[in-house]
TORKOL-4160 file (C-alpha; in steps of 0.2 Angstrom, whole numbers, padded with zeros to 4 digits, m for minus):
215
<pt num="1" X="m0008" Y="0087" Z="m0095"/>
<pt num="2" X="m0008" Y="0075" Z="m0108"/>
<pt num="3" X="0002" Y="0078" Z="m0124"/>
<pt num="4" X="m0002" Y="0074" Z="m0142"/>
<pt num="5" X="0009" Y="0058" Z="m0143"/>
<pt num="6" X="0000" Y="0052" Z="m0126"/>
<pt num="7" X="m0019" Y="0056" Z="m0133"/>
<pt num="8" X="m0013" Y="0045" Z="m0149"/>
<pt num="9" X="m0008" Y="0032" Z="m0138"/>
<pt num="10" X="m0025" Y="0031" Z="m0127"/>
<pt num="11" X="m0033" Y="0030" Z="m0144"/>
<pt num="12" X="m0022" Y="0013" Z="m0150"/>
<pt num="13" X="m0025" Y="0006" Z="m0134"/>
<pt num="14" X="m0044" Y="0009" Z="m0132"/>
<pt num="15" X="m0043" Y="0001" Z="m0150"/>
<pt num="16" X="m0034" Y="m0013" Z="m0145"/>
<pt num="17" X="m0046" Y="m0014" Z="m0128"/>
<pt num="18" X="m0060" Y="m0015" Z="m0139"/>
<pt num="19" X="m0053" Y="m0030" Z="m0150"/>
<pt num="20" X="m0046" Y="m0039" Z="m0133"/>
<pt num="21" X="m0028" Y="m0038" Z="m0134"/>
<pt num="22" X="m0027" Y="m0031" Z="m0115"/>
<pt num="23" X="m0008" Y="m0035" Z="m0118"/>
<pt num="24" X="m0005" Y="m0023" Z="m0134"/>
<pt num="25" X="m0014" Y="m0011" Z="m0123"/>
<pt num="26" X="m0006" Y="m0010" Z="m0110"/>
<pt num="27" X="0008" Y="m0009" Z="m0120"/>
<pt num="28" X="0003" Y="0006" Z="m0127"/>
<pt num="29" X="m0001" Y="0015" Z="m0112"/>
<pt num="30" X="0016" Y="0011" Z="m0103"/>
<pt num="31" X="0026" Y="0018" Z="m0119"/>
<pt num="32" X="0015" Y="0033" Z="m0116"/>
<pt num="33" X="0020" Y="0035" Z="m0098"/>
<pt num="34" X="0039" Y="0035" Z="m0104"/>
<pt num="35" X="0047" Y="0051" Z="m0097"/>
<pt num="36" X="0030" Y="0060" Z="m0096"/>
<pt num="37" X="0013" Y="0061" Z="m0083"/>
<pt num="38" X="m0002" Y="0060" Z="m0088"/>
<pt num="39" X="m0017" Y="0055" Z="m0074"/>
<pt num="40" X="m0027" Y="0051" Z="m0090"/>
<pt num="41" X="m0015" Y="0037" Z="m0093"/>
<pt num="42" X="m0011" Y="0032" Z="m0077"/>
<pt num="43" X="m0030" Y="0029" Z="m0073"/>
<pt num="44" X="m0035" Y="0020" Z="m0091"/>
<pt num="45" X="m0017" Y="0008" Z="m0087"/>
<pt num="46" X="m0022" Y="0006" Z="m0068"/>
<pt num="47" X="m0039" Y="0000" Z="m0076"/>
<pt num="48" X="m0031" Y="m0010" Z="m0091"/>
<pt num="49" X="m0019" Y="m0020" Z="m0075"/>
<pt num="50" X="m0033" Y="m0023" Z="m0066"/>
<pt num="51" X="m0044" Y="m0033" Z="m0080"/>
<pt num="52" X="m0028" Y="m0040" Z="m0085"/>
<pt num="53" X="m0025" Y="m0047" Z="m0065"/>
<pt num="54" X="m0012" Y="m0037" Z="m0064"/>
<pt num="55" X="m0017" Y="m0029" Z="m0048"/>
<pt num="56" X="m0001" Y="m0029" Z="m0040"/>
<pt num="57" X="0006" Y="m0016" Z="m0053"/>
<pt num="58" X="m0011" Y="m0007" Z="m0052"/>
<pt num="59" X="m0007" Y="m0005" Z="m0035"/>
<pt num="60" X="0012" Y="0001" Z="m0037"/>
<pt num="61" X="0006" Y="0014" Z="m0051"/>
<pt num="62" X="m0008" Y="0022" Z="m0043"/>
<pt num="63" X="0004" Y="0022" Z="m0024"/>
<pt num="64" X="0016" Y="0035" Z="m0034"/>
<pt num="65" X="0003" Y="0048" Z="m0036"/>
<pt num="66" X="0007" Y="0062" Z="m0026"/>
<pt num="67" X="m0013" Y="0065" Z="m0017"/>
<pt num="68" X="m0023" Y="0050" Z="m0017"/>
<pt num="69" X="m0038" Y="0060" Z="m0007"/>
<pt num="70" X="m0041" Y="0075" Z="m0016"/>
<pt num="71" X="m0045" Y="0070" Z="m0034"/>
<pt num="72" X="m0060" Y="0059" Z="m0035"/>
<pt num="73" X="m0054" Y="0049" Z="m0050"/>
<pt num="74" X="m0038" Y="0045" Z="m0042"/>
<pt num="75" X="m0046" Y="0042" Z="m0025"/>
<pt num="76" X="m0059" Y="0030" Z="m0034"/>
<pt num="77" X="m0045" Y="0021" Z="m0044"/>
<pt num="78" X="m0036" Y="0018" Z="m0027"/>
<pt num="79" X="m0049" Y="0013" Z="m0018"/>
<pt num="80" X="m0054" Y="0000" Z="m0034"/>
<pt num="81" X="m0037" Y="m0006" Z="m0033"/>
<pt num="82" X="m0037" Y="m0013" Z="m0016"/>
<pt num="83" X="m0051" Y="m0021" Z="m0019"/>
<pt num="84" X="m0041" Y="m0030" Z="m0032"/>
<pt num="85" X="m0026" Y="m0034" Z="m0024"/>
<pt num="86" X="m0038" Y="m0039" Z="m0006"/>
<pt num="87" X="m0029" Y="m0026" Z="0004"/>
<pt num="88" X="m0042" Y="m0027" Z="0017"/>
<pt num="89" X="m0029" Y="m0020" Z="0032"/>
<pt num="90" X="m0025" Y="m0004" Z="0022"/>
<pt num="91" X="m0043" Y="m0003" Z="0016"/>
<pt num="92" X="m0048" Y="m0002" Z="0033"/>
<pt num="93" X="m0035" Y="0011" Z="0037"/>
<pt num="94" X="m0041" Y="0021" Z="0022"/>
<pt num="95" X="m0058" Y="0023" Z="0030"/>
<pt num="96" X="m0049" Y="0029" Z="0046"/>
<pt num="97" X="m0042" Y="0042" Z="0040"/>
<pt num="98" X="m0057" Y="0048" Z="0031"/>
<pt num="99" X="m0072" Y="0043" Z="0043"/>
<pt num="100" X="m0080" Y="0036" Z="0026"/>
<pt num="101" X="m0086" Y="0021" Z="0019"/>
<pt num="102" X="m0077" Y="0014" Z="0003"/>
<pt num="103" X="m0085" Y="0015" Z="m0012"/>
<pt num="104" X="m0080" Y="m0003" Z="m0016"/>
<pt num="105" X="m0080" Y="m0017" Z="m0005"/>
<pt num="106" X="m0064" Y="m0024" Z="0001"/>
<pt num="107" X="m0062" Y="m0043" Z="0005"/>
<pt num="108" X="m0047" Y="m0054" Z="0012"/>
<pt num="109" X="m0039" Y="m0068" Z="0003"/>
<pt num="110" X="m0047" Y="m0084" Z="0011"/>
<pt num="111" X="m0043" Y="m0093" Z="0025"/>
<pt num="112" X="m0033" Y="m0104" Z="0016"/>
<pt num="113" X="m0022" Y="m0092" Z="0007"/>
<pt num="114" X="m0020" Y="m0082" Z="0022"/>
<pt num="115" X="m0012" Y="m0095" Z="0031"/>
<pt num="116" X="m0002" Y="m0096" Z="0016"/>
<pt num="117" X="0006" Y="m0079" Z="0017"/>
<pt num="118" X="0009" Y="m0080" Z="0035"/>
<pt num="119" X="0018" Y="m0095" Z="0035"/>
<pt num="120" X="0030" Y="m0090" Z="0019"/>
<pt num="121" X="0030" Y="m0073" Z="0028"/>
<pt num="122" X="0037" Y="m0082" Z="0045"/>
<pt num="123" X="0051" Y="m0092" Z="0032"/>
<pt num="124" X="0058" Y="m0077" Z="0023"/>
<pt num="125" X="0075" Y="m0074" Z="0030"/>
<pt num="126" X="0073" Y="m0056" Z="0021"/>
<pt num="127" X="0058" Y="m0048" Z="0018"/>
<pt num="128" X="0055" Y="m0037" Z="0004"/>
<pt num="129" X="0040" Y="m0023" Z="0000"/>
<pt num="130" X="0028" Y="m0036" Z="m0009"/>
<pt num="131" X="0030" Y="m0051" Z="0007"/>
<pt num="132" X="0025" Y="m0035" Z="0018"/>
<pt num="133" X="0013" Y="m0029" Z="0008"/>
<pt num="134" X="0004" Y="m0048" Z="0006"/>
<pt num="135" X="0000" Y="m0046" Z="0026"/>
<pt num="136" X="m0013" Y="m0034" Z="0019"/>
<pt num="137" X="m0021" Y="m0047" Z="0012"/>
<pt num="138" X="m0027" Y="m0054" Z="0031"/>
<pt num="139" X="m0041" Y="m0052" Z="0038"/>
<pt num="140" X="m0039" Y="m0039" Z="0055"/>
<pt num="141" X="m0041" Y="m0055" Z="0068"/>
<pt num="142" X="m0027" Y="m0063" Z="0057"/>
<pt num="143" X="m0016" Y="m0050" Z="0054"/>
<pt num="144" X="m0018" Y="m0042" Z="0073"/>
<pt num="145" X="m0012" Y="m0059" Z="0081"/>
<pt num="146" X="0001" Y="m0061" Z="0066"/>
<pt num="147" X="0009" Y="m0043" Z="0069"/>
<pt num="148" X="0010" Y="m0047" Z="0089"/>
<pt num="149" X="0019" Y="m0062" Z="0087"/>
<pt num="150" X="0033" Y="m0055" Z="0075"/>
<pt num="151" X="0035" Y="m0040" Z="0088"/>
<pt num="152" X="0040" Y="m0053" Z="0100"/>
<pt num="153" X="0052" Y="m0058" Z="0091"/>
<pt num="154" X="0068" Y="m0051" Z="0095"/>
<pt num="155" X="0078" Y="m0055" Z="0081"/>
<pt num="156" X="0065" Y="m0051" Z="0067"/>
<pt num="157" X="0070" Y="m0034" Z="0057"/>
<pt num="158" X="0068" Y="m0018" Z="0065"/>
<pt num="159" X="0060" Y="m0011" Z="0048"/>
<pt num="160" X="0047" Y="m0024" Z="0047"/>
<pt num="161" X="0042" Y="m0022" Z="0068"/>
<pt num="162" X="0041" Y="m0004" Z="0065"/>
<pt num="163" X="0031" Y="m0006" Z="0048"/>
<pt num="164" X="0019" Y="m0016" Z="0059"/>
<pt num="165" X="0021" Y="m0003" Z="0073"/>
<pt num="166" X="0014" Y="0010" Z="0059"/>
<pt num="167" X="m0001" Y="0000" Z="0051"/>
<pt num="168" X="m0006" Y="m0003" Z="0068"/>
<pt num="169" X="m0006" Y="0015" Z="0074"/>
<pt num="170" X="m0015" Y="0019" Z="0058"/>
<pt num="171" X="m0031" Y="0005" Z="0060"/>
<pt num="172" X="m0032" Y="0016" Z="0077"/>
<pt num="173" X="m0032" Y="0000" Z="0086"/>
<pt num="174" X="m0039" Y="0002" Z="0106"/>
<pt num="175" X="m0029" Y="m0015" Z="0110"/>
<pt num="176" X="m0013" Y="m0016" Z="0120"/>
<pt num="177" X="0002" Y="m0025" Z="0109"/>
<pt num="178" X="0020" Y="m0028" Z="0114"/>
<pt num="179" X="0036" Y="m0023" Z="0105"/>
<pt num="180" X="0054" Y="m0028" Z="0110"/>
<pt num="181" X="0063" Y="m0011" Z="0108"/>
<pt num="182" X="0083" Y="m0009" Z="0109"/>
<pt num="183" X="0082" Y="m0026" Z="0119"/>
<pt num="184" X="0069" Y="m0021" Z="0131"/>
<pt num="185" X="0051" Y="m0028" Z="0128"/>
<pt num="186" X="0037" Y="m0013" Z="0128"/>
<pt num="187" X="0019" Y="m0008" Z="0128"/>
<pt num="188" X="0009" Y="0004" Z="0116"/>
<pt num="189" X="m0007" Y="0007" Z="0112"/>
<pt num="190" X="m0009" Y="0011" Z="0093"/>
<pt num="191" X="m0023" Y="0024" Z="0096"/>
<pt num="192" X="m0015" Y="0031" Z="0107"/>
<pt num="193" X="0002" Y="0033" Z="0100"/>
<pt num="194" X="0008" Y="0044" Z="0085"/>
<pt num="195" X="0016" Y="0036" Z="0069"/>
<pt num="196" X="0036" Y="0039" Z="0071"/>
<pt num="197" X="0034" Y="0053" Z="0056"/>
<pt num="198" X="0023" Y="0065" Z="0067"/>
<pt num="199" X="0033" Y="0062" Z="0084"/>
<pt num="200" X="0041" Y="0079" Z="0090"/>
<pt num="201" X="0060" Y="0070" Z="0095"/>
<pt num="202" X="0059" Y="0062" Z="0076"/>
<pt num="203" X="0053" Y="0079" Z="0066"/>
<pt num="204" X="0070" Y="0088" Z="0077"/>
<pt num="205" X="0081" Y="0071" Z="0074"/>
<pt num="206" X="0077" Y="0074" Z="0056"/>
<pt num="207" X="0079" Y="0095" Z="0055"/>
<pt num="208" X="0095" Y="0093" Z="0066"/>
<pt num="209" X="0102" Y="0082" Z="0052"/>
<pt num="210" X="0095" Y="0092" Z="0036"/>
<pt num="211" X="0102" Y="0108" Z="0045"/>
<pt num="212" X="0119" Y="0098" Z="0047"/>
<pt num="213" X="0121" Y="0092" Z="0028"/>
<pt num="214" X="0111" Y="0108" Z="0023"/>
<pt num="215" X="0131" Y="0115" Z="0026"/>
């Protein structure tokens, strides 16, 4: 639902839209998203980031909507939003898990940029979720050969090997890729293998301890 204040809001800011301040716009629209929710809002800002290149806070908006799939608004907005931001790898996840083509075209970061990300990605001495989420930016030959080579490395964070672990699984990919796990270097097939939230052991792991704090 979108209250009265919030309708009052939308109307400055499709003003200010009209006269080119994107800033005082968006402005606008975030005051109106203070303390309440509103998908009218949340669609017009995601829009208003966008032409404002300010994709990356598209992207963080549109991610904290519960259902991405079932509303078509939504689903557009998110699919317009990788486009944006060049998330190529979770675009091409996106059409795994729906068997359908995007309704935008999503392209990589060029060549050069890419080997940009990688290289900065390869010199962090701690990741954080934006230097993951810039791998997105690859292309799938890039971003496959990239992910091997950190699940090689033994001393690179367990968070970011299983993050890797996980976007492969979910591009469905038929290739073979190693991972050190718990100092023993292992085989998995991402097609083949079933993202760590669906495994039976980890769904018991996490019930055992709900059950145990639940008391």
């Amino acid at each position: 639902m979108t209250s009265v204040s919030q309708k009052n809001l939308l109307k400055l800011a499709e003003e200010n839209k009209h006269k080119g301040d994107l800033a005082a716009a968006i402005q606008n629209l975030e005051e109106a998203l203070r303390g309440e929710h509103s998908l009218d809002v949340i669609l017009e800002l995601c829009d208003l980031y966008c032409a404002n290149k300010q994709e990356d806070q598209a992207y963080a908006l549109i991610k904290e909507e519960p259902d991405l799939f079932s509303n078509k608004q939504v689903y557009r907005m998110y699919c317009k939003v990788l486009k944006e931001n060049n998330f190529l790898i979770e675009a091409l996840q996106l059409k795994e898990i729906t068997g359908l083509e995007l309704p935008f075209k999503v392209q990589p970061v060029s060549e050069e940029k890419q080997q940009q990300i990688m290289q900065s990605f390869k010199a962090k001495k701690q990741v954080n979720q934006m230097d993951y989420e810039s791998l997105h930016k690859l292309n799938l030959v890039n971003f496959t050969t990239f992910a091997q080579s950190i699940l090689l490395e033994p001393i690179s964070e367990f968070a970011v090997r299983l993050s890797l672990c996980e976007d492969l699984i979910r591009l469905k990919l038929k290739d073979k890729f190693k991972v050190w796990v718990l100092d023993d270097l292992t085989e998995f097939i991402p097609t083949d293998t079933l993202l760590l939230e669906k495994a039976p052991k980890y769904k018991e792991i996490i019930s055992a301890i709900g059950a145990k704090f639940s008391h």
